[in-house]
N, C-alpha and C positions, 0 to 999 in steps of 0.2 A: 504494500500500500504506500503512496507518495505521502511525502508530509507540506502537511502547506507551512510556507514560509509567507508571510508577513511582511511589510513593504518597511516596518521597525526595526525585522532583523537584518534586513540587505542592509537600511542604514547605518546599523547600527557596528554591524562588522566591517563598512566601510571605514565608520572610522576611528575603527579599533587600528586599523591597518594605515591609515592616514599618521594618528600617533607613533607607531611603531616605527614609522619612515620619520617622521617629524625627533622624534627621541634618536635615533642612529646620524641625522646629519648632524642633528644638538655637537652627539658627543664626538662625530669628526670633525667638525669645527673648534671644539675646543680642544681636542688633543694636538690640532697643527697647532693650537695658540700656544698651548705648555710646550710644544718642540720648539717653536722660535721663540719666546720666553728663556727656554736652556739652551738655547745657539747664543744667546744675547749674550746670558749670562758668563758662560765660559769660552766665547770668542769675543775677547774684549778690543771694540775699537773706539778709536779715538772720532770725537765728532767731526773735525775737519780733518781733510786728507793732508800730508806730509808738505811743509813750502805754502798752505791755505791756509794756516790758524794764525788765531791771535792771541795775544798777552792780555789774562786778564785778575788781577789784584784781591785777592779776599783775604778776610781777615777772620780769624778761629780767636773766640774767645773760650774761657774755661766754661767748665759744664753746658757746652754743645753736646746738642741728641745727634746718635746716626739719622733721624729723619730730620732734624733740623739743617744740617751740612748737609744732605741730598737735597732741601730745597734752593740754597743758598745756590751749589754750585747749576742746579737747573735753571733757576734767574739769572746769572752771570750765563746761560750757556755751555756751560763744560760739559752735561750731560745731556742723554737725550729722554732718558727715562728714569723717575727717583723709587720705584721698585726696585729695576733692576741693580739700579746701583745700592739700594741698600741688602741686597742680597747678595753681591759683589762685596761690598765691605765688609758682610757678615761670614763669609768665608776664607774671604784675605788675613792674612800673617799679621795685618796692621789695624783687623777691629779694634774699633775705640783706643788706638793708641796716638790719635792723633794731638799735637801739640798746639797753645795756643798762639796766637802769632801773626804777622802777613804773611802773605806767600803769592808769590807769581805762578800763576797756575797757565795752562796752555791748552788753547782746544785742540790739540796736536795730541793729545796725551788722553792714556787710556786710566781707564779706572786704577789700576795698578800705578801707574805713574806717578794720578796725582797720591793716591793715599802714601805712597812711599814720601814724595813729597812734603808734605804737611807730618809726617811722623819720623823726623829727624832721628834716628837712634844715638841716643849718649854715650860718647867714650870713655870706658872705664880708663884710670894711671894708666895702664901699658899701655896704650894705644887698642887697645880692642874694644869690640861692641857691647 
């Protein structure tokens, strides 16, 4: 014997299936986001190319947040994005060891560059770090 179907259940499975395509592009779209998200973060470039940057002056006073220096250097332009870069500093050898201070910083210069920069290491008597 046939079963009647219902003009509720065509619709209804339609867009069970409609979701199900709608949920699968969701989360291909975000997973390209989290790979160029982690291409950012550990292929660090500098904002302008090598001979195109320029010199630009900031100044680190004490008890600076990592999100307060990611937005500093984002207004000056040294960065292009203050997530990435604080997820950058948050893995770098120079978390929060940055010093207070001016410093000539360069949009030549990659994440790494400047935080080396701004966190001068002190020499101990022998001449070592």
């Amino acid at each position: 014997m046939l079963k009647k179907v219902s003009v509720f259940d065509i619709i209804g499975t339609m867009i069970k299936y409609v979701l199900i395509v709608v949920l699968i592009l969701f989360f291909i779209r975000k997973a390209k986001d989290f790979y160029q998200m982690g291409y950012r973060i550990f292929d660090q470039k500098a904002v302008a190319a090598e001979g195109e940057g320029r010199d630009v002056t900031v100044t680190i006073t004490n008890g600076l947040s990592s999100s307060d220096l990611a937005v500093m250097l984002k207004e000056n332009g040294l960065i292009e994005d203050r997530l990435t870069f604080l997820i950058q500093e948050r893995l770098s050898e120079y978390h929060n060891e940055w010093k207070a201070g001016t410093y000539t910083l360069s949009t030549e210069m990659t994440t790494d560059e400047m935080l080396a920069a701004i966190s001068p290491k002190e020499e101990t008597e022998d001449g070592t770090e």
